[in-house]
C-alpha positions in Angstrom: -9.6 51.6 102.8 -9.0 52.9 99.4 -6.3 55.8 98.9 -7.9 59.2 98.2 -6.1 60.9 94.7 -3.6 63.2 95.1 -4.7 66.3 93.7 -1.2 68.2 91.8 -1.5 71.6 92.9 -1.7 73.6 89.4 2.2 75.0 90.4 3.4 72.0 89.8 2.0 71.0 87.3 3.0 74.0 85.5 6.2 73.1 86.2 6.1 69.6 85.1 4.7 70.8 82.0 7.2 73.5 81.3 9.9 70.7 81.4 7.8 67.8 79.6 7.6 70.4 76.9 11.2 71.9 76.5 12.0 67.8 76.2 9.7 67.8 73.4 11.6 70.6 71.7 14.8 69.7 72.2 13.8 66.4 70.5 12.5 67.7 67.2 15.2 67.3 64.3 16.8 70.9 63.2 14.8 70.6 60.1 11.7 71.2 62.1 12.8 73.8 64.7 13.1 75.9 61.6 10.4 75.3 60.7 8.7 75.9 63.9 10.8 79.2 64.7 9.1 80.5 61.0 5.7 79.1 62.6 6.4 81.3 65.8 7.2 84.2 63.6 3.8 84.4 62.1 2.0 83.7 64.6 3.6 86.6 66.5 2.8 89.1 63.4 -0.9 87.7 62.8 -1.0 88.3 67.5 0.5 91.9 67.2 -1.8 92.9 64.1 -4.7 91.7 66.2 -3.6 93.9 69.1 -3.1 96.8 66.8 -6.5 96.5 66.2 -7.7 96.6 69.5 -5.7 99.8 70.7 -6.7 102.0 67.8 -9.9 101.4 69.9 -8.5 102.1 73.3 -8.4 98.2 74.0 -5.9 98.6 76.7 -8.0 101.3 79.0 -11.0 99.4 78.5 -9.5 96.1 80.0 -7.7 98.3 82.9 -11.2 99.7 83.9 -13.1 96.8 83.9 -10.2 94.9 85.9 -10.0 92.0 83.4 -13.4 90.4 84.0 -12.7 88.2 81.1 -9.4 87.3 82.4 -10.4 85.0 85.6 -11.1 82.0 83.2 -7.4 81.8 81.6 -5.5 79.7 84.2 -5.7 76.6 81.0 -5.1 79.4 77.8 -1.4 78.9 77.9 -0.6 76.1 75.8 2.3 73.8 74.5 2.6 76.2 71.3 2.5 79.4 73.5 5.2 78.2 75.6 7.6 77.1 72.4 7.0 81.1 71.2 9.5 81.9 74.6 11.6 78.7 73.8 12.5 79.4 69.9 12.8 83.3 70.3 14.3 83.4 73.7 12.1 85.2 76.0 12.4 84.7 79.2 9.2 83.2 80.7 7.2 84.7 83.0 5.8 83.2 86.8 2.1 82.8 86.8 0.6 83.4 89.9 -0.9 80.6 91.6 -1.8 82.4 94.7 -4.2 84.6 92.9 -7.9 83.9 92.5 -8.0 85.5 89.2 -6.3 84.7 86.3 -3.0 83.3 86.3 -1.3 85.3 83.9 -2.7 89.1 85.0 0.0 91.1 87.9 -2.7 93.5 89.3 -4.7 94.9 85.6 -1.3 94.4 83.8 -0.9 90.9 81.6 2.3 89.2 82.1 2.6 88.3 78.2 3.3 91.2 75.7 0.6 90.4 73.1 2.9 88.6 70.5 3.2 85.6 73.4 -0.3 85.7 74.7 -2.6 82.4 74.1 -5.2 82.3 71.5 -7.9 83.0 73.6 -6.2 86.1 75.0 -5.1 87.6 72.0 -8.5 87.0 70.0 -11.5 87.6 72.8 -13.3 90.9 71.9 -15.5 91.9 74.5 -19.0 93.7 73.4 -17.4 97.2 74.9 -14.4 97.0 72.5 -15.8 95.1 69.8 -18.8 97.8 69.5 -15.9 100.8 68.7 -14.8 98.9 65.5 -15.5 100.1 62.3 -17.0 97.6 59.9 -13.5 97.2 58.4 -11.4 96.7 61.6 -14.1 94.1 62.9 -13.8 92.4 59.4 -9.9 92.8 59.6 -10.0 91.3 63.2 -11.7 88.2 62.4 -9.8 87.7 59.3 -6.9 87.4 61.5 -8.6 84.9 63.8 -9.0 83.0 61.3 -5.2 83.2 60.2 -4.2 82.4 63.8 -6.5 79.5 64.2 -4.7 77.9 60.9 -1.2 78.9 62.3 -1.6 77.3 65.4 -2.9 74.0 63.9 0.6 74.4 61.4 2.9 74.6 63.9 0.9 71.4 66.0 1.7 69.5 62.6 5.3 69.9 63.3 5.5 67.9 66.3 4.4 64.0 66.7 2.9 64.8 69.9 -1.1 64.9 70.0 -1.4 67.2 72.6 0.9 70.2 71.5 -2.6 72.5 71.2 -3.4 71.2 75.0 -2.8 73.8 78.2 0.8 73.4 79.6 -1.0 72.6 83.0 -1.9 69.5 81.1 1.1 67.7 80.6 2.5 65.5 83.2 5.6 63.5 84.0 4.2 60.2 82.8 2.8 61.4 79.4 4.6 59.8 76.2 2.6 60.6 73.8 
């Protein structure tokens, strides 16, 4: 009779990730990490300007009063790059919550990320509510820095010889060597 698949619970493999990863960053030659801390750095700026955006809108209240609906998809957001922001600048990371049935990342209608850390998706995911209290200028502005991020993110992948740096940390395993 043929084995049934063991099926990782998504705990572990957050943890296997988490320390796949840190190998890969310990690995890279001091060259790169400075490289990669100057990476984080924008990419933290471009995040924060983004958020900026979305509180002179009341962002924040918005998301508290609808609980987040958005939120309950995010369990694969976090990614290799996302976890190296905490690694380079020190942060200590957070626990996700696997018990939940909503997103990962979210303790009751509160994110566990300040917004300079959160994933891409996070970070640039307007809903219509918030996205109709833009001016012209600050939806123009916000995009503009979508953009930004989307080219930051595929710099700092370029720094490591890994393929999958862009990929969720729930995706990495103890047997990858890429």
């Amino acid at each position: 009779m043929p084995l049934k698949p063991r099926i990782t619970p998504d705990k572990e493999l957050w943890h296997q990730g988490i320390a796949q990863i840190i190998l890969k960053v310990e690995n890279l030659p001091p060259a790169a990490v400075a490289q990669v801390r100057a990476g984080i750095n924008e990419l933290m700026s471009l995040k924060l300007a983004m958020q900026a955006i979305v509180e002179r809108v009341a962002g924040s209240s918005t998301c508290g009063e609808c609980g987040g609906k958005c939120c309950r998809c995010g369990r694969y957001h976090f990614t290799a790059i996302d976890l190296v922001a905490y690694l380079v600048t020190g942060k200590e990371l957070f626990a996700p919550d696997f018990a939940g049935e909503g997103c990962l990342f979210l303790d009751g209608d509160r994110c566990l990320m300040p917004p300079e850390y959160r994933p891409f998706n996070c970070i640039t995911f307007a809903c219509e509510d918030i996205e109709d209290r833009f001016t012209g200028e600050e939806k123009d502005r916000f995009y503009f820095l979508e953009r930004e991020l989307r080219l930051s993110y595929r710099k700092l992948q370029h720094h490591f010889p890994y393929r999958r740096m862009g990929l969720s940390v729930l995706s990495f395993t103890d047997n990858d060597d890429d």
